[in-house]
DSSP file (Angstrom, degrees, kcal/mol; ACC not computed):
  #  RESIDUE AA STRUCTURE BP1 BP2  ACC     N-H-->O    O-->H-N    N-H-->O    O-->H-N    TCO  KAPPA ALPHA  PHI   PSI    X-CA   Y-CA   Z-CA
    1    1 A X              0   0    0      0, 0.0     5,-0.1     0, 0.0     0, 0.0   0.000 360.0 360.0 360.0 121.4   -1.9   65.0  -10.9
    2    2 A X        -     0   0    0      1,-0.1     4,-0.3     3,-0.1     0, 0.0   0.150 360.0-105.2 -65.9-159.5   -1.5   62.2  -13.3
    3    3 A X  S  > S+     0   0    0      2,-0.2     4,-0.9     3,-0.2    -1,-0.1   0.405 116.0  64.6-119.3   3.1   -4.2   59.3  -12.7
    4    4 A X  H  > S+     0   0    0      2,-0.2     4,-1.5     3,-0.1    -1,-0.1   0.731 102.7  42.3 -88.9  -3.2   -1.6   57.2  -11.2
    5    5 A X  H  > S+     0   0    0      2,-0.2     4,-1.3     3,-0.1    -2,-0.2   0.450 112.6  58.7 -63.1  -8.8   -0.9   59.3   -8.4
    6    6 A X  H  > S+     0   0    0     -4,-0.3     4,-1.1     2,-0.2     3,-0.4   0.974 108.1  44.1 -43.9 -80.3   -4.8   59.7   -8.2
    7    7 A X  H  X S+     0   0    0     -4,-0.9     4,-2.9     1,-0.3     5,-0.4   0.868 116.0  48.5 -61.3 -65.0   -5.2   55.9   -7.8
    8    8 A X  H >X S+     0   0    0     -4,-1.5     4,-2.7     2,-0.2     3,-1.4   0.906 111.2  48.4 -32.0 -73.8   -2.2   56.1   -5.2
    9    9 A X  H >X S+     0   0    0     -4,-1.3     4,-1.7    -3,-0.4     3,-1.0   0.923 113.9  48.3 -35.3 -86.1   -3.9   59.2   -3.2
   10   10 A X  H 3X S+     0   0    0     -4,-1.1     4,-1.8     1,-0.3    -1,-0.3   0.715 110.8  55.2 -37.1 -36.1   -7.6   57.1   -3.1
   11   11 A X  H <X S+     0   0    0     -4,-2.9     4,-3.8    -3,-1.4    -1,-0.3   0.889 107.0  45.8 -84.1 -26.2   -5.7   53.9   -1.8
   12   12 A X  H <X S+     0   0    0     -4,-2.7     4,-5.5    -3,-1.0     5,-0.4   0.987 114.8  44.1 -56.0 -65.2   -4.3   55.5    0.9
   13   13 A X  H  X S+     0   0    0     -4,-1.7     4,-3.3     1,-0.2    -2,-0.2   0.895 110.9  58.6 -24.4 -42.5   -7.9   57.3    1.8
   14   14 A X  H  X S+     0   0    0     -4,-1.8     4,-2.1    -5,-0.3     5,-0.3   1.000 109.7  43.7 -64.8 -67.4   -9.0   53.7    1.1
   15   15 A X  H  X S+     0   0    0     -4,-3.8     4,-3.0     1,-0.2    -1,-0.2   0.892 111.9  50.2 -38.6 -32.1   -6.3   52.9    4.1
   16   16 A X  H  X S+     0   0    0     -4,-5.5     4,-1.1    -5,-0.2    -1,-0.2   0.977 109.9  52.1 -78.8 -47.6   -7.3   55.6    6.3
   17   17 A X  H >< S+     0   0    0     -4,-3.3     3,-2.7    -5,-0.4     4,-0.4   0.938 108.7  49.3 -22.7 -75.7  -10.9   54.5    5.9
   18   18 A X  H >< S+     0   0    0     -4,-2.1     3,-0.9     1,-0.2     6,-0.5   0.771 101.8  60.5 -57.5 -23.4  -10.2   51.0    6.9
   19   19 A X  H 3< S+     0   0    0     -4,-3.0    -1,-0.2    -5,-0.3    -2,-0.2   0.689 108.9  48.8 -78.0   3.3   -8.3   52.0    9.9
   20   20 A X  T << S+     0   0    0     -3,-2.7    -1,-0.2    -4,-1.1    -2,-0.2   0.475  85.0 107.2 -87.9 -20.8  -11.7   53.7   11.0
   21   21 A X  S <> S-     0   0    0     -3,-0.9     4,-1.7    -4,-0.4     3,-0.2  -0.482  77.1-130.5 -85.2 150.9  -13.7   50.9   10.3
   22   22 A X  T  4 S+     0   0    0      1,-0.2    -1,-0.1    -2,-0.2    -3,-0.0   0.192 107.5  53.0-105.1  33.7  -14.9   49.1   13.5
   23   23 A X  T  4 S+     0   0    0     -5,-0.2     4,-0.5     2,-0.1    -1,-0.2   0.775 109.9  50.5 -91.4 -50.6  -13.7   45.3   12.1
   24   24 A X  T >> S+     0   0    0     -6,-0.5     3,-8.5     1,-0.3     4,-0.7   0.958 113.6  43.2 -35.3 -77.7  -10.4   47.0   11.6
   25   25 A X  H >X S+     0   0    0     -4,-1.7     3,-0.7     1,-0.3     4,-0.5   0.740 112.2  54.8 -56.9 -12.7  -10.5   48.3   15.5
   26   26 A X  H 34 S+     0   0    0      1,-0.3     4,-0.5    -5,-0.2    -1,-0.3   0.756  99.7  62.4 -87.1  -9.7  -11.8   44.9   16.7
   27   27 A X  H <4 S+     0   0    0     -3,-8.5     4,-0.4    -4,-0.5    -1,-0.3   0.369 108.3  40.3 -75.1  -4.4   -8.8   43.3   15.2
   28   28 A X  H << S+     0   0    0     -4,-0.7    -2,-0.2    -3,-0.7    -1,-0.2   0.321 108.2  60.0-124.6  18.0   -6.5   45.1   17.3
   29   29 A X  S >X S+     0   0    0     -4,-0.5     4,-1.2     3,-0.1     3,-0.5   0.695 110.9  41.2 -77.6 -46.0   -8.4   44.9   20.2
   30   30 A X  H 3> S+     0   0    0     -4,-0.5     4,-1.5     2,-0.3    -2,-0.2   0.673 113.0  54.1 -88.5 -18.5   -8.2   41.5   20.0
   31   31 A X  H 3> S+     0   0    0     -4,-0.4     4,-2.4     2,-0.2    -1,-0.2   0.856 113.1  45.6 -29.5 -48.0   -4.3   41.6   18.9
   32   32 A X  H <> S+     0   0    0     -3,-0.5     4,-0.8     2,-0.2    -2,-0.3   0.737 109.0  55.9-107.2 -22.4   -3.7   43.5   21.8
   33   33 A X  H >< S+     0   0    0     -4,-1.2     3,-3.5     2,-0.2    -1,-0.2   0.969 116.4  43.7 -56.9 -91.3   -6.1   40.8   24.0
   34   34 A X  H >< S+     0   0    0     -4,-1.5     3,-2.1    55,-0.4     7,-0.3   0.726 105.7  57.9 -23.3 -66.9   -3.7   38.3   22.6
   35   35 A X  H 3< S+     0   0    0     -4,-2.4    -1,-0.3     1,-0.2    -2,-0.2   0.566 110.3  45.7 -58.7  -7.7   -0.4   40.2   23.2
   36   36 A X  T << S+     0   0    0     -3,-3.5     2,-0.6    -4,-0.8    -1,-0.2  -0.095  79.4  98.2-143.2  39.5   -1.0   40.4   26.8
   37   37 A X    <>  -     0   0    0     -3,-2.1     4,-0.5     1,-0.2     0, 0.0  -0.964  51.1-166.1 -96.9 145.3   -2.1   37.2   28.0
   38   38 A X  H  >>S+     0   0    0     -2,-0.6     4,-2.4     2,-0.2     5,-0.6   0.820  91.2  55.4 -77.9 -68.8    0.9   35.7   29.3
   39   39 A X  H >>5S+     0   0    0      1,-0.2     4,-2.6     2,-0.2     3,-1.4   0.890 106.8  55.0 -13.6 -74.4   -0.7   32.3   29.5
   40   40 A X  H 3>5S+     0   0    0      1,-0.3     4,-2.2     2,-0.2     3,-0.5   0.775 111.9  44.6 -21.2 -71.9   -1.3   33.0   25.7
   41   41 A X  H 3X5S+     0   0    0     -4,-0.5     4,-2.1     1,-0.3    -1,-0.3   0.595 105.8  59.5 -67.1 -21.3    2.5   33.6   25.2
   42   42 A X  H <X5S+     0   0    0     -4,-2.4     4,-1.9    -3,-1.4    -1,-0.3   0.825 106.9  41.8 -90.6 -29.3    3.8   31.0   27.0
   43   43 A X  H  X<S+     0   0    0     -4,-2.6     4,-1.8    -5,-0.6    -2,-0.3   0.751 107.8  57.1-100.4 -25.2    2.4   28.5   25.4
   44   44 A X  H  X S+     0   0    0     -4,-2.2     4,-2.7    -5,-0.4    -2,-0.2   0.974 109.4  50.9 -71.9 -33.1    3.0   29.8   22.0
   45   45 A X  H  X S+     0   0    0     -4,-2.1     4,-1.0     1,-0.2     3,-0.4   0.979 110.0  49.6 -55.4 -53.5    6.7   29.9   23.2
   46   46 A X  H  X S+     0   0    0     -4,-1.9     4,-3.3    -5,-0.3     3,-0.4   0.957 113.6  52.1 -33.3 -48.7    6.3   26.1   24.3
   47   47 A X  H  X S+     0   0    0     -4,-1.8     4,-1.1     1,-0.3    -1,-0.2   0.925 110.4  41.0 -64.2 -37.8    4.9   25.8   20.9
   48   48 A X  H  X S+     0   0    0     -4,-2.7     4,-1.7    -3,-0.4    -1,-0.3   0.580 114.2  54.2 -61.5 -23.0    7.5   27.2   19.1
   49   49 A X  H  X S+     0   0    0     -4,-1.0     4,-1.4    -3,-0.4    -2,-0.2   0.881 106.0  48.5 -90.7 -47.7    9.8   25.6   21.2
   50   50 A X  H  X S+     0   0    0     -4,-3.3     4,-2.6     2,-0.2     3,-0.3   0.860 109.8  60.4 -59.6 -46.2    8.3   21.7   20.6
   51   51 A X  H  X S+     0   0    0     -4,-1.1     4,-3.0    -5,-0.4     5,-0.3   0.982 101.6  50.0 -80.3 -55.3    8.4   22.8   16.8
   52   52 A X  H  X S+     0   0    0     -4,-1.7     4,-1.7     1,-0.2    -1,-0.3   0.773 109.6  49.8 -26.5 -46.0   12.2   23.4   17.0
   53   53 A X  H  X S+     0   0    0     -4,-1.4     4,-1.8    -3,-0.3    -2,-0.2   0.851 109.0  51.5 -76.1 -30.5   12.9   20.0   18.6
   54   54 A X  H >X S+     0   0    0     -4,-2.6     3,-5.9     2,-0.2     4,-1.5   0.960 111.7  46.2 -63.7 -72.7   10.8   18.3   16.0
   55   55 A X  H 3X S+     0   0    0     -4,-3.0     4,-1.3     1,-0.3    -2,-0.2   0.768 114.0  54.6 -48.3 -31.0   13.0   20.3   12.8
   56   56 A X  H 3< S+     0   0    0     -4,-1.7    -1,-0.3    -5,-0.3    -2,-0.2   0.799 114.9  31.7 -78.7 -24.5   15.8   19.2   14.8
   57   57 A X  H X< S+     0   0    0     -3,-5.9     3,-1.1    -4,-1.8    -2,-0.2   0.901 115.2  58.1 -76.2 -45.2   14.8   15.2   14.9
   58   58 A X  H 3< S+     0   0    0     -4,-1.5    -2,-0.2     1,-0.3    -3,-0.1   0.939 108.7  50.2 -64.2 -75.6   13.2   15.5   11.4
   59   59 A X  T 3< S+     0   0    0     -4,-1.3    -1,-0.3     2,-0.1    -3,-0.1   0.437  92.0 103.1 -49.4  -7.5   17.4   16.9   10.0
   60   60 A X  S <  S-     0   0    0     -3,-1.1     2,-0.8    -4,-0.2     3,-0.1  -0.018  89.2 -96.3 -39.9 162.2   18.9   14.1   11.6
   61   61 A X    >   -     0   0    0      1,-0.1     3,-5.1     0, 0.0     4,-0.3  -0.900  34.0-104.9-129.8 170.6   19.9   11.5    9.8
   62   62 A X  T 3  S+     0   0    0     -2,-0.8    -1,-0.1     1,-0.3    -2,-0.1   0.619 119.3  45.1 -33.0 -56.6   17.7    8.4    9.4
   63   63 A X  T 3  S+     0   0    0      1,-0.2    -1,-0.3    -3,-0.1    -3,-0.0   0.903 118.8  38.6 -54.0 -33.3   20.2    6.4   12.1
   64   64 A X  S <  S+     0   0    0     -3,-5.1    -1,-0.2     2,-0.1    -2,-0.2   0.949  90.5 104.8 -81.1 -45.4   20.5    9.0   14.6
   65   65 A X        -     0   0    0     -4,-0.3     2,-0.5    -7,-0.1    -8,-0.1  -0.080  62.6-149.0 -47.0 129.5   16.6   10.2   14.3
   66   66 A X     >  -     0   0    0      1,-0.1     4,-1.1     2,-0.0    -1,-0.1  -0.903  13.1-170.5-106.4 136.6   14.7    8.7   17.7
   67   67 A X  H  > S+     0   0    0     -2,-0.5     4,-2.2     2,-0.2    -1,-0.1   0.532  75.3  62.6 -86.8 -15.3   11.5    8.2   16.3
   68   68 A X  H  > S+     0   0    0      2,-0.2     4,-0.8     1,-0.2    -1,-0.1   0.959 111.5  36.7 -70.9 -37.6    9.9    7.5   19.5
   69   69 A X  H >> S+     0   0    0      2,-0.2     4,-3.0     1,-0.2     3,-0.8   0.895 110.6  62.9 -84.2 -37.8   10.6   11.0   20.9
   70   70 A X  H 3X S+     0   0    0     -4,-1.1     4,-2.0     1,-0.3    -2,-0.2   0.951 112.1  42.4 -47.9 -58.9   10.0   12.5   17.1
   71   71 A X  H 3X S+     0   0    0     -4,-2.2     4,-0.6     1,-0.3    -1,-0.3   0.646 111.8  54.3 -81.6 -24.4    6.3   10.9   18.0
   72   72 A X  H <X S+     0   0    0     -3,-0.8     4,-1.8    -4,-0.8    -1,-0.3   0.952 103.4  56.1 -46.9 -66.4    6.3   12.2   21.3
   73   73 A X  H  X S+     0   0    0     -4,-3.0     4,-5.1     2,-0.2    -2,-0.2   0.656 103.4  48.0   4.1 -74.8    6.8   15.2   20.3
   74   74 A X  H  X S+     0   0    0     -4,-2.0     4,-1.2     2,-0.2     5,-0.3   0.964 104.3  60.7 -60.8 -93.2    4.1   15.6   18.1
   75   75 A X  H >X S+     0   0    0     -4,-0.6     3,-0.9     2,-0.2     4,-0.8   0.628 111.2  45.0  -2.9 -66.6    1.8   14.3   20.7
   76   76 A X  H >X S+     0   0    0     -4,-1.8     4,-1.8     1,-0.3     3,-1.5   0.987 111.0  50.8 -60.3 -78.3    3.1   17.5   22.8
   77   77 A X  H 3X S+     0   0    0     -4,-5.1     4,-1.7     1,-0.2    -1,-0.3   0.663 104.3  55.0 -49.2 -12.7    2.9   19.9   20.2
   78   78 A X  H <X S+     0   0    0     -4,-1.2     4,-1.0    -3,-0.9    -1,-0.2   0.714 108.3  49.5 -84.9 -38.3   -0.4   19.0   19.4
   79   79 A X  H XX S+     0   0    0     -3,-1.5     3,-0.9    -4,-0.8     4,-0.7   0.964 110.7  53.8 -47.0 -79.4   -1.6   19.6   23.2
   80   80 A X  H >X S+     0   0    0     -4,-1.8     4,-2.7     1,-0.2     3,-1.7   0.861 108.8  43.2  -5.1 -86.0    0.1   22.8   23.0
   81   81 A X  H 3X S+     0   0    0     -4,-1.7     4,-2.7     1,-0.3    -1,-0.2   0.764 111.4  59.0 -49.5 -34.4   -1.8   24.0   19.7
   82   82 A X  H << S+     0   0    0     -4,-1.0    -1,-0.3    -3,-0.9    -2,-0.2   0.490 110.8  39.5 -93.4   9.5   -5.1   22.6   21.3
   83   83 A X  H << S+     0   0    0     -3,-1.7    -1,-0.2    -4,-0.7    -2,-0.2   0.620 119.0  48.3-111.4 -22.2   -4.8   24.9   24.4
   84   84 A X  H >< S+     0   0    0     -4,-2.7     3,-1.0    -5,-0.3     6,-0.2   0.967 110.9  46.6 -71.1 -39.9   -3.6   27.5   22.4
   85   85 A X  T 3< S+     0   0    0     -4,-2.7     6,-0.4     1,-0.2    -3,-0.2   0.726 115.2  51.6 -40.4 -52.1   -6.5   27.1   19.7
   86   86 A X  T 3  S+     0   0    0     -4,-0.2     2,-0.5    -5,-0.2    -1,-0.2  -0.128  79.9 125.9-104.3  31.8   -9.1   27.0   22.9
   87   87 A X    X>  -     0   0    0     -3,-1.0     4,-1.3     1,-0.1     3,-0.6  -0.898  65.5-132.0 -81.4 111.2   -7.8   30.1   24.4
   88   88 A X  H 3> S+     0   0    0     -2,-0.5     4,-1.9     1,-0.2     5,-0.3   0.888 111.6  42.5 -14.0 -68.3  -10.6   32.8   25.1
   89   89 A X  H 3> S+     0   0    0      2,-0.2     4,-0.6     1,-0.1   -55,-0.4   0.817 108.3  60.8 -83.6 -19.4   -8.5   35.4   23.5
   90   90 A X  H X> S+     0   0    0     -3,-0.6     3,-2.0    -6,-0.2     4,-1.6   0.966 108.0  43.5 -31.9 -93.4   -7.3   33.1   20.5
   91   91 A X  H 3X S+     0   0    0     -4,-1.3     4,-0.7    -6,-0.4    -2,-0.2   0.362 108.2  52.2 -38.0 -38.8  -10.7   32.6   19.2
   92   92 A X  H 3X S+     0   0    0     -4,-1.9     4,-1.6    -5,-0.2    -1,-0.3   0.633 114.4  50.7 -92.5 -22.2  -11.8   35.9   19.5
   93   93 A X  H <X S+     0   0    0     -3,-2.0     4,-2.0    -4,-0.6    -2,-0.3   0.978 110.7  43.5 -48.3 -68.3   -8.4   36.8   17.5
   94   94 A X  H  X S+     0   0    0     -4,-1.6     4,-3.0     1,-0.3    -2,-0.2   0.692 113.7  52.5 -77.3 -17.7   -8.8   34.4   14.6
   95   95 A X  H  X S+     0   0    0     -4,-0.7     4,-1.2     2,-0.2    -1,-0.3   0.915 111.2  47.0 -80.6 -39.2  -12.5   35.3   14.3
   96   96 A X  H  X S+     0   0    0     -4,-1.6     4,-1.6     2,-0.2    -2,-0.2   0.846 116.7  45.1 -65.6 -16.0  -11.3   39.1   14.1
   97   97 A X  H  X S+     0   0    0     -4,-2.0     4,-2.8     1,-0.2     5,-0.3   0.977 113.3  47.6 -74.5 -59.4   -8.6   38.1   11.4
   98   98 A X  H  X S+     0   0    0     -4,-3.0     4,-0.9     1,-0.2    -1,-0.2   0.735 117.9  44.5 -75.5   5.0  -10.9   36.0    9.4
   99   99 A X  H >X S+     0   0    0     -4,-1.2     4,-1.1     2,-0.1     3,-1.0   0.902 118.1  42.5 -84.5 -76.7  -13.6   39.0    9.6
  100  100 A X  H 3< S+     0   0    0     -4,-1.6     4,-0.3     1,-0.3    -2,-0.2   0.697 116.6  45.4 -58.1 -44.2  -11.0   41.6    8.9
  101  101 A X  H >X S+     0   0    0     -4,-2.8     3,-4.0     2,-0.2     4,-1.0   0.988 107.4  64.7 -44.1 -64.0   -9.2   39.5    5.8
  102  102 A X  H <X S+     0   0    0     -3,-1.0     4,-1.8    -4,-0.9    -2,-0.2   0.723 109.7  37.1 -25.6 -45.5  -13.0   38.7    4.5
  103  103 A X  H 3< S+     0   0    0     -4,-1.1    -1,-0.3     2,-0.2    -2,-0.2   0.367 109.5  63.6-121.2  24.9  -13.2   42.4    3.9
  104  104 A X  H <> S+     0   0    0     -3,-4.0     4,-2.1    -5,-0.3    -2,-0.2   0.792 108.1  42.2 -52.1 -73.5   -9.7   42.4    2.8
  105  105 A X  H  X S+     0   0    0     -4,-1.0     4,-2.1     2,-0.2     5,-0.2   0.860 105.9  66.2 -45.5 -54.2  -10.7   40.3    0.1
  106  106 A X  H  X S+     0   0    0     -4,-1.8     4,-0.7     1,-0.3    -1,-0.2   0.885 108.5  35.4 -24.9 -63.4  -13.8   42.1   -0.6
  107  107 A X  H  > S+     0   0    0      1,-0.3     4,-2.0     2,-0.2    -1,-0.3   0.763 110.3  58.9 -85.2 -27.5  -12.3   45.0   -1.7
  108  108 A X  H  X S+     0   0    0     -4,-2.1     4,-1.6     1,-0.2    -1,-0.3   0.707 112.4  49.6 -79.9  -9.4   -9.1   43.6   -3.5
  109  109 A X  H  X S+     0   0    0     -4,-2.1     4,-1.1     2,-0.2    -1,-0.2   0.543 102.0  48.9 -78.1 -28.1  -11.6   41.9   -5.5
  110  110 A X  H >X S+     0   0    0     -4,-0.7     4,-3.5    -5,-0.2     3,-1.2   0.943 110.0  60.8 -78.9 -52.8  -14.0   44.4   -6.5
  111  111 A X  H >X S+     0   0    0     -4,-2.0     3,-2.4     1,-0.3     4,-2.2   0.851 115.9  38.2 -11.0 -79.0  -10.2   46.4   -7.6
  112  112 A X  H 3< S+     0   0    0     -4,-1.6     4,-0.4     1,-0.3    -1,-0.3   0.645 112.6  48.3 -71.2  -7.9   -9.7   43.3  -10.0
  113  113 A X  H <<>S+     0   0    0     -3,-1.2     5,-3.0    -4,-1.1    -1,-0.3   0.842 120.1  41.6 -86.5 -22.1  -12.9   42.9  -11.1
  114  114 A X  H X<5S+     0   0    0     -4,-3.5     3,-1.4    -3,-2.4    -2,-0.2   0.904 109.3  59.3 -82.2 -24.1  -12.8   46.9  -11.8
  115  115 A X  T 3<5S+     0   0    0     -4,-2.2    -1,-0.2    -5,-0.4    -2,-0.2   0.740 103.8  51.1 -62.2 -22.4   -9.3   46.5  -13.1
  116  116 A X  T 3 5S-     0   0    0     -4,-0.4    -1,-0.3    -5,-0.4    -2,-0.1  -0.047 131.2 -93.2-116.9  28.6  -10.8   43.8  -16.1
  117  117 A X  T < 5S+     0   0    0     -3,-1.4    -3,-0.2     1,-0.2    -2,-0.1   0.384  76.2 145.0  80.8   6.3  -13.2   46.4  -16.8
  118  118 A X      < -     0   0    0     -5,-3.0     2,-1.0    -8,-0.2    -1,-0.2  -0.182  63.9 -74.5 -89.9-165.6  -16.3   45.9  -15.0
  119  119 A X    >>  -     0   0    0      1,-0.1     3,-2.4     3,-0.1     4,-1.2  -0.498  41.3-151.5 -70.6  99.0  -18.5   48.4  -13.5
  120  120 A X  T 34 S+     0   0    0     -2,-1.0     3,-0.2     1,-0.3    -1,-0.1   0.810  93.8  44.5 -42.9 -54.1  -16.7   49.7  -10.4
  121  121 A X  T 34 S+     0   0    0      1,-0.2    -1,-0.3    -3,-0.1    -2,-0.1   0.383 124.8  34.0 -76.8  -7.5  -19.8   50.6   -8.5
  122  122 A X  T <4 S+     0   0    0     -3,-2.4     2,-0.5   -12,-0.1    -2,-0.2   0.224  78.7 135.4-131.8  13.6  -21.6   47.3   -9.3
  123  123 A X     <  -     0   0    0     -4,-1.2     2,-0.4    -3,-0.2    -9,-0.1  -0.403  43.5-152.2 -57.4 107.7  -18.7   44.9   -9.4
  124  124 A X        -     0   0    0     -2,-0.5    -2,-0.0     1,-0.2    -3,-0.0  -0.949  15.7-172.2-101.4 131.5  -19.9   41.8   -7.5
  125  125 A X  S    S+     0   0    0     -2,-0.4    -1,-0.2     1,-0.2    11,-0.1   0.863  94.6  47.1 -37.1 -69.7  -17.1   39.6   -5.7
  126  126 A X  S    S+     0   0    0      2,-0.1     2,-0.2    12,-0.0    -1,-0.2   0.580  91.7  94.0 -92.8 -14.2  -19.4   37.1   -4.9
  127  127 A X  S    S-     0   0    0      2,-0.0     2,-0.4     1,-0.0    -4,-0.0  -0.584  70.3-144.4 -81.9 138.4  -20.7   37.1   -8.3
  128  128 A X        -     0   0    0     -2,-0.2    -2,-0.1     1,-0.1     4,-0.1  -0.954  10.3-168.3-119.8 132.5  -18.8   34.2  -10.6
  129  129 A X        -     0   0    0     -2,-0.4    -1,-0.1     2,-0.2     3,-0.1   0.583  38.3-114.3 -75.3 -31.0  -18.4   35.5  -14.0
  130  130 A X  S    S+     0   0    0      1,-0.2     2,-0.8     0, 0.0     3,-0.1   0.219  91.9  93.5 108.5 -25.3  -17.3   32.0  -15.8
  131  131 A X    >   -     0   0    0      1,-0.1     3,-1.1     2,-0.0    -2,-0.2  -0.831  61.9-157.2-110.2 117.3  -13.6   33.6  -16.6
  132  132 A X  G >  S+     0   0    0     -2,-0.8     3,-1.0     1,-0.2    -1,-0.1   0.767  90.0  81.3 -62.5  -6.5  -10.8   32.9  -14.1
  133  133 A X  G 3  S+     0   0    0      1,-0.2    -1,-0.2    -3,-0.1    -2,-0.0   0.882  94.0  38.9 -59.8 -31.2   -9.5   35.7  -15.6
  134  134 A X  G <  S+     0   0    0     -3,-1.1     2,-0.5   -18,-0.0    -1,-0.2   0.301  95.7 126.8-101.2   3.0  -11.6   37.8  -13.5
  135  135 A X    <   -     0   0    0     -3,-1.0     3,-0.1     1,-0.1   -10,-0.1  -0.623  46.4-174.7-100.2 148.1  -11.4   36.1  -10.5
  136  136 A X        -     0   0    0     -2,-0.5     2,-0.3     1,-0.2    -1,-0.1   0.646  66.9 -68.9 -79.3  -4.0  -10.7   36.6   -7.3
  137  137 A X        -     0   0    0      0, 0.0     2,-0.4     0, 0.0    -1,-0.2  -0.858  49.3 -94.5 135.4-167.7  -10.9   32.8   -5.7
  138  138 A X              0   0    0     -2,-0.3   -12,-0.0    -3,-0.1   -10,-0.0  -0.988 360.0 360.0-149.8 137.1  -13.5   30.7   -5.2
  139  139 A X              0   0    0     -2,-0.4    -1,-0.0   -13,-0.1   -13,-0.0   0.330 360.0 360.0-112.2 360.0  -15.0   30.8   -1.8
């Protein structure tokens, strides 16, 4: 086995791993929280729906565009977003996404740092090295 099928083989494990890991399972607990609130859905369909009417005032052109409903609108959607946004099962979402990204990041960052030659097993993320060359973002 050449060493990039090696690398291949280990990112999969690396996959199977993560689907084991209990951030992974608490992000799709909380998917599945999401996917079956109805409330939840209904108002992202509202939302989606308000967002359409806007892209449909915004492509007008400037004589036909009512700005007064454009600004209603907004006003609506905004409502929308802040009952969707303060939804129990929202919140408990977007905290399991930003956990689950977090250690997304983690790992695609120790890769490049191992990829630009540092020490795989002591490769700090969190660490900044001085070279963007070696970075992963900046937090």
């Amino acid at each position: 086995m050449d060493n990039g099928n090696k690398v291949i083989m280990m990112a999969r494990e690396l996959g199977a791993a993560l689907q084991e890991d209990g951030i992974y399972t608490d992000y799709l607990i909380a998917k599945q929280e999401c996917d079956s609130d109805k409330a939840l859905q209904e108002n992202i369909g509202k939302f989606n729906l308000k967002r359409i009417a806007i892209n449909a005032q915004v492509t007008k052109p400037e004589p036909e565009r009512d700005k007064d409903k454009l600004a209603q609108l907004n006003i609506e959607l905004q409502e929308i977003y802040n009952e969707i946004m303060s939804n129990q099962n929202m919140t408990r979402y977007n905290e399991a996404k930003n956990e689950l990204d977090s250690l997304l990041n983690h790992v695609i960052q120790i890769i490049n740092l191992s990829a630009n030659g540092d020490d795989p097993a002591t490769a700090d993320p969190g660490g900044c090295t001085g070279s963007c060359a070696t970075c992963g973002g900046c937090h």
